[in-house]
N, C-alpha and C positions, 0 to 999 in steps of 0.2 A: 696918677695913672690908674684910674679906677674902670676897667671895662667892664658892664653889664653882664654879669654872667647868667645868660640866659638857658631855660633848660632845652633841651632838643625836644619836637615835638611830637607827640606819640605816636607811631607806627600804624597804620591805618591797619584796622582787623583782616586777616588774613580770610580771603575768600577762594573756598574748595569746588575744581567743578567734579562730579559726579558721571565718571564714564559711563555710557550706555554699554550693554552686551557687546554690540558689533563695535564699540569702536573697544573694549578688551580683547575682542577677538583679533581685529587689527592688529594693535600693537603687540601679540600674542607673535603674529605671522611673521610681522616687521621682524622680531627681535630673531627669531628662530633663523627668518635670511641672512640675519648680519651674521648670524653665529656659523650657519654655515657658509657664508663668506670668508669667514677668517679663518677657519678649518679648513676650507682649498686653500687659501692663502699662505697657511703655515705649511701643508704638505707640498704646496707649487715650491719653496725655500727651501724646506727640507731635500727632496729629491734635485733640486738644481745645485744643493753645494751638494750632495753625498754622490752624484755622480761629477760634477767638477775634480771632486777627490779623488775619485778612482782613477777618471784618467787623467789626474798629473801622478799617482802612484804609476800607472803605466807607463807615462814620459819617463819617472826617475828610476825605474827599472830598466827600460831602455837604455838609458844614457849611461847606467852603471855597466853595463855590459858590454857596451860599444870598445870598439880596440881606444889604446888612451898614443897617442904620437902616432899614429898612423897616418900618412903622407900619401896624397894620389899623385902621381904626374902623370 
């Protein structure tokens, strides 16, 4: 059981391309959108659970002070 242990063949040179001005300037713009994309992103999360919190604080406030066996008829 002699398998031919061949070696792998060499990596073909790595070829670099050379951004022009305008397109760093680009990816410049890109990057700064996406970052303030996620900065709304995280404040839109932020203020939707800190007011969700408040008012179930409100609901449990409520409900602690409600009469406890009180009966309508």
């Amino acid at each position: 059981m002699s398998e031919s242990q061949s070696t792998p063949p060499l990596a073909a040179p790595r070829q670099y391309v050379t951004l022009t001005s305008a397109e760093l300037a680009a990816r410049k713009r890109r990057n700064v959108f996406i970052a303030l994309g996620l900065v709304a992103f995280m404040v839109l999360l932020f203020t939707t659970t800190f007011l969700r919190m408040m008012h179930n604080q409100a609901d449990a406030r409520s409900q602690a002070s409600a009469p406890v066996g009180s009966i309508d008829r």
